[in-house]
N, C-alpha and C positions, 0 to 999 in steps of 0.2 A: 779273430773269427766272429766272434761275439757282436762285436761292434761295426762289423760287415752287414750281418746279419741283418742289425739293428736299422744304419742306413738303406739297405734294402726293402725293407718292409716299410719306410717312411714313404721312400720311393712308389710303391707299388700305391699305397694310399692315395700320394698326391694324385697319382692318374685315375683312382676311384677303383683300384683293380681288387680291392681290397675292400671286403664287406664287413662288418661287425655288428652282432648280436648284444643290446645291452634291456638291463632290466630299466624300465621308467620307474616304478615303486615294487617295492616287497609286494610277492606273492603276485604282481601282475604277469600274462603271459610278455614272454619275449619278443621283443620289435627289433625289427631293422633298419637300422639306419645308416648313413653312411659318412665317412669321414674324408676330410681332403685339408691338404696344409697351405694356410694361409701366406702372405708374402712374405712375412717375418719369421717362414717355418715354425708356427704353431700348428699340432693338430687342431681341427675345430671341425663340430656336428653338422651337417645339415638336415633339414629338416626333415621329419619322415611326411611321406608322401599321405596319409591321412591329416597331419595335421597341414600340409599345405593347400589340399582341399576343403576344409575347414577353415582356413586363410579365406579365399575363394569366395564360397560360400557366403560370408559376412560379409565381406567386401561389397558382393552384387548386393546384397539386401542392405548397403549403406547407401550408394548410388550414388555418389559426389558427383558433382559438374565438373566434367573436365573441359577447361578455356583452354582454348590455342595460346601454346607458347609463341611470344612476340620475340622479335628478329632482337638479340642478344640482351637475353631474358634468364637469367638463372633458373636451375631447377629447383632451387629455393624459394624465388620468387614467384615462380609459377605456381607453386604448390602453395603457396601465402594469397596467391590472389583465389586459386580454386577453393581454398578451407573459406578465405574471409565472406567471398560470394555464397558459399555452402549457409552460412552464418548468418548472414544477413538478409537471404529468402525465407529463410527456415528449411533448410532442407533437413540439419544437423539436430533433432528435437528435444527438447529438454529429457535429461534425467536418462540419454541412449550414453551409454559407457561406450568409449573406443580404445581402441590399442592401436600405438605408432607403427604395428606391423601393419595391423589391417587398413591404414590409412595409406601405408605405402601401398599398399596389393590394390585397395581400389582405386590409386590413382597410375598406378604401373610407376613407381619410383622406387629408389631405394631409402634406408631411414633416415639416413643424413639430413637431405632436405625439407625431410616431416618434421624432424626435429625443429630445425631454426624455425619451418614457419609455424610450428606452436610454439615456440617463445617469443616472437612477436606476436603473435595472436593472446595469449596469455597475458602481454604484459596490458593488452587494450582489452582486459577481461570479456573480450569474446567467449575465450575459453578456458578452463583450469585444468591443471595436470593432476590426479589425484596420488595420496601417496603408495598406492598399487601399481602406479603409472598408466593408471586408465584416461582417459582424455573424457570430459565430460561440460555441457555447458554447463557455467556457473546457475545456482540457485535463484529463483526470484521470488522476494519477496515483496507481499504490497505497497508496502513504503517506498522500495525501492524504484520499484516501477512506476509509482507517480512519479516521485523525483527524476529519473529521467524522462518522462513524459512532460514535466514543467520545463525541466532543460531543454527538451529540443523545441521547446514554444518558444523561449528564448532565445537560443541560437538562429531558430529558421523566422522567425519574425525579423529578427538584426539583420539576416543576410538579404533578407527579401526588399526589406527596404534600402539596404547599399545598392543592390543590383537595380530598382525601379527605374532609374536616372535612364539607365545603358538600355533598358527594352527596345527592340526595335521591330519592325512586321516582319522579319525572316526568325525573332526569336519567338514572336505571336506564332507563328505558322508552325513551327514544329512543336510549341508546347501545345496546341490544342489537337494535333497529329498526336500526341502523347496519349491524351487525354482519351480521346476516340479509342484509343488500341487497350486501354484500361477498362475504358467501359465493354469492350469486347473478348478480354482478361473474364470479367466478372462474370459475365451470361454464362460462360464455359466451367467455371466454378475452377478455373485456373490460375490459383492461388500465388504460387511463385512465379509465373509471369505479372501476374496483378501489381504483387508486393517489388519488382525490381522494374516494370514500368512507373511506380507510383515515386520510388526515387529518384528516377530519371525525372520526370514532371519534376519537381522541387531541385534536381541537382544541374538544370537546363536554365532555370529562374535563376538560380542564385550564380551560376558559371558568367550570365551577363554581365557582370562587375569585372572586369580585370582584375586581375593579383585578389582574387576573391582568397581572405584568410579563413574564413569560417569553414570552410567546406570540409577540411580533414575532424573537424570538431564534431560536424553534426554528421557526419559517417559514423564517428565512434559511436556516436549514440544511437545510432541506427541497428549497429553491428551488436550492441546490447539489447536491444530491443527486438531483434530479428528473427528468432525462434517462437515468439512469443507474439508475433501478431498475426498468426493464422489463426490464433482463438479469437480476435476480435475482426475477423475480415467472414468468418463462419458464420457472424450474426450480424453480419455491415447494415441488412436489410431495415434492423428491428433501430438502428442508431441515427443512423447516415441517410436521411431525411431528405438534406436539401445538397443540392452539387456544391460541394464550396471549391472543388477547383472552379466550374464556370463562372463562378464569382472572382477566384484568384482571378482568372486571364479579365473578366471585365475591367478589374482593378486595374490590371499592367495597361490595360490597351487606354483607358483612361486617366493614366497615371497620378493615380489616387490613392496617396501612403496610409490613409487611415481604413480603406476600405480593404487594401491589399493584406496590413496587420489584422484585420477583423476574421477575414479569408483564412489566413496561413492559421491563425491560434483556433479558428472552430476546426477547422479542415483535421488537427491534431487531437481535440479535443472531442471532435463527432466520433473520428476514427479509431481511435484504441483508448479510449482513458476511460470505456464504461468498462475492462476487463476487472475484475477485484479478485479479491484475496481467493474467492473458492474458485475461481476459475482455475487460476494461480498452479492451486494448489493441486485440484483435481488434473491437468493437465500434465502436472510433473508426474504424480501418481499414475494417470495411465500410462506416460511413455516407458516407466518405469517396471510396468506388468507386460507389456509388449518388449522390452526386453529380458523378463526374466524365460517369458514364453521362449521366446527365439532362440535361448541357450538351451531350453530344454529339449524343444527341437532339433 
């Protein structure tokens, strides 16, 4: 009878017919939550309905870019391409802690596919997983950020002149189309359209090459750099003097390797490499009190 019983009450579970009162900690009042058995016949919790709201909640004030999943395209991959693009405009700000739930809830996935694509994002230190399992972009320190700064002068000068060869007037015609929609980025003070036209401009240049290698390289460095250049695109005005793209495109249309290399390494060097260490640091530090705010809200 017993064990009739016992099956029975499993049963009523599974269909949710069955409610249960548990304590979250000593001396808090009692929540309800509900129970349902997994395919392996485990019981298991779902969530209570405050803290799914609270899911919610953070999600929308995270705001990820959700890209159209392309025609036999994993939910994996999908979710790797939304974080990596999230990354590499700055949508994801220094020093803002995430949780794998709340990444699933703002992207409407489940965590499986969040998982994989923060271990490939992880391993191209976009991002670090912390040992609370908070998702957080990695630290930057000034050394750091020269050093990839000098890196992608070398990288994007090397690809610029592979690709010079291959320019032609339909690649002229939509990099200075590029260009135009940047400087029209800017006036708007609209920063993540600026910062993912302004890749396109450089990843239109360097695609001219066939079996172009460099490109996945100077992505990486992009992808680490990418939270971190809305502090120097806030003061483009006081740096960024002369157009050195209109110089780039003179260069191509010219095809002129030494004028083209002068272009790509100011254009890098006007553009983010006046940020220093107090920026740095001040900018981890705020993103840092706008989330402690947001929790306490």
């Amino acid at each position: 009878m017993a064990t009739f019983f016992w099956f029975l009450q499993r049963y009523l579970v599974r269909l949710n017919v069955i409610k249960r009162y548990v304590k979250v900690k000593p001396g808090q009042v009692l929540k309800r939550e509900y129970e349902k058995m997994d395919v392996k016949g485990r019981v298991v919790r779902l969530q209570s309905r405050q803290h799914r709201e609270g899911l919610r909640k953070l999600a929308k004030s995270l705001d990820l870019p959700l890209l159209p999943r392309a025609e036999k395209e994993t939910a994996s991959q999908n979710v790797y391409r939304c974080l990596r693009h999230a990354v590499m405009i700055g949508r994801i700000p220094p020093g803002r802690a995430l949780t794998i739930r709340e990444i699933a809830e703002a992207l409407n996935v489940s965590m499986m596919p969040v998982r994989e694509a923060l271990r490939l994002l992880s391993a191209e230190r976009a991002l670090e997983v912390r040992d609370n399992r908070r998702v957080q972009v990695p630290n930057m320190t000034a050394s750091r950020f020269r050093e990839l700064c000098e890196l992608r002068i070398v990288l994007e000068t090397h690809a610029a002149l592979g690709a010079l060869p291959y320019i032609k007037a339909e690649h002229l015609a939509e990099i200075e189309k590029i260009d135009r929609q940047i400087d029209e980025a800017n006036l708007r003070s609209d920063f993540e359209r600026a910062i993912a036209l302004n890749q396109d401009f450089h990843r239109t240049i360097y695609l001219a090459k066939p079996d172009q290698e460099s490109l996945p390289l100077i992505e990486s460095v992009w992808l680490q750099l990418g939270p971190f250049i809305r502090i120097a695109l806030s003061r483009l005005d006081d740096y960024y003097r002369i157009d050195r793209h209109a110089e780039a495109v003179s260069a191509l249309r010219r095809q002129d390797p030494i004028g083209l290399r002068v272009a790509i390494e100011a254009d890098v060097r006007d553009g983010i490499m006046h940020v220093g260490a107090e920026d740095l640091l001040n900018a981890h530090l705020g993103m840092m009190r706008v989330g402690h705010h947001a929790k306490r809200g």
